[in-house]
C-alpha positions in Angstrom: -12.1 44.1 24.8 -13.6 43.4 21.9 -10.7 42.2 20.2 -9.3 39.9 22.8 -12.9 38.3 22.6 -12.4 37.8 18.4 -8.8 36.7 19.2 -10.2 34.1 21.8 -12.5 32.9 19.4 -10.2 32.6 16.6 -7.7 30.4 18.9 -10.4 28.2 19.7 -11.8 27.9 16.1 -8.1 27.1 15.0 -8.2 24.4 17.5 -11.1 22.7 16.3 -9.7 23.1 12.6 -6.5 21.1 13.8 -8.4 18.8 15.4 -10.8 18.3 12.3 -7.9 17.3 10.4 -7.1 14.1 12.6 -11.4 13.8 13.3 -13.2 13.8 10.0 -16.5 14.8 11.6 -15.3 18.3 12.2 -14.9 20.2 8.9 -11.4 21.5 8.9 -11.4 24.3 6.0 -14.7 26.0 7.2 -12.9 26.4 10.9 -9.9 27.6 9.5 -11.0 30.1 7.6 -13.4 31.3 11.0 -10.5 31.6 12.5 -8.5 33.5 9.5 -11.6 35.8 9.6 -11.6 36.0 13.5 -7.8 37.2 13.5 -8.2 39.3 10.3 -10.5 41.2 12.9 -8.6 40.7 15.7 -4.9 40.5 15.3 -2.8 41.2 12.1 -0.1 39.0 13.3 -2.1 36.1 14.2 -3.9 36.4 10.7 -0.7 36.6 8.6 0.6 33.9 10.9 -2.0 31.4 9.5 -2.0 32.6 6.5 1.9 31.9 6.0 1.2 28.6 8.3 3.3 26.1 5.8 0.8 23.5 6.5 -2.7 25.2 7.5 -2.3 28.6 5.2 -3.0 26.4 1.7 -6.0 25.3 3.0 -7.9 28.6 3.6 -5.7 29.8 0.2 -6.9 26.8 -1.8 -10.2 27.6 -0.9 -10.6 31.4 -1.0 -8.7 31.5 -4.4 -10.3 28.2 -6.0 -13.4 27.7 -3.6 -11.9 24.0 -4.5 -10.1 20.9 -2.3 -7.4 19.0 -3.6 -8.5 16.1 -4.7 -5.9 14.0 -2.1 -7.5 16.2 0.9 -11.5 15.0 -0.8 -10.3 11.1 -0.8 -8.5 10.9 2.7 -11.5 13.2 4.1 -14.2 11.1 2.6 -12.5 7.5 3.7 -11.9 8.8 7.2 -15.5 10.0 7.7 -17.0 6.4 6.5 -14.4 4.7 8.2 -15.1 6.5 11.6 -18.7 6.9 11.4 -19.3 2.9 10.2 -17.0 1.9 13.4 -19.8 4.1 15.6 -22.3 2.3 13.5 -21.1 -0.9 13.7 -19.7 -1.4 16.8 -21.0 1.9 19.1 -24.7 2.1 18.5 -27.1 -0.1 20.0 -30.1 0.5 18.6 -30.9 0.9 14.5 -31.8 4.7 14.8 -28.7 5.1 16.1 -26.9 3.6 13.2 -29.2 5.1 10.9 -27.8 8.2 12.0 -24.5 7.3 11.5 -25.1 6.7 8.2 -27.1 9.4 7.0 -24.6 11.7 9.0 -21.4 10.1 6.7 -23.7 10.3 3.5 -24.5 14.2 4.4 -20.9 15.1 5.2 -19.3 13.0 2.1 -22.5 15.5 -0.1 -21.1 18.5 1.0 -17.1 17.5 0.5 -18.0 16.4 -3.0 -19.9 19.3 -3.7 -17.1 21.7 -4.3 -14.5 21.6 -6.9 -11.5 19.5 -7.0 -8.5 20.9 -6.9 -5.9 19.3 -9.4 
């Protein structure tokens, strides 16, 4: 049981990793390696499925062998995260607290991209 439970989790983590690449508010590496730690628990052949993922597996290698983000992955995450988060600022909130937020909340994600290594 409670490997069906790690497996479930481990889907849904996934799904919010793909999503974080297309929304730059959810932090795609740190999801995709839950869910590579979810499945390593869970289900070797969803782990080594990920793993050898042509597209998602260099992202949880990259980082568990460099602890580093390719510096193409830092730029379009960083631009995407201002660009999305001045739109809500801009043209969403209503009220300066609001867009205060929104701008402290870009500035605090953009910190902890920067803050590891670049991968070259």
């Amino acid at each position: 049981m409670m490997r069906l439970l790690l497996a479930a989790l481990g889907l849904l983590s996934l799904g919010l990793g793909i999503l974080g690449i297309f929304l730059p508010v959810l932090p795609t590496t740190p999801l995709l390696l839950l869910a590579a730690a979810l499945f390593f628990r869970s289900s070797p052949r969803l782990y080594d499925w990920l793993l050898e993922h042509p597209k998602l597996g260099p992202y949880i290698k990259n980082f568990r062998e460099h602890k580093a983000i390719p510096l193409k992955i830092k730029v379009l995450s960083v631009s995407l995260v201002w660009l999305t988060l001045l739109n809500c600022a801009i043209f969403v909130a209503d009220h300066w607290a609001f867009r205060l937020f929104f701008i402290l909340l870009a500035a605090a994600i953009t910190a902890h991209i920067l803050h590891y290594k670049t991968l070259r």
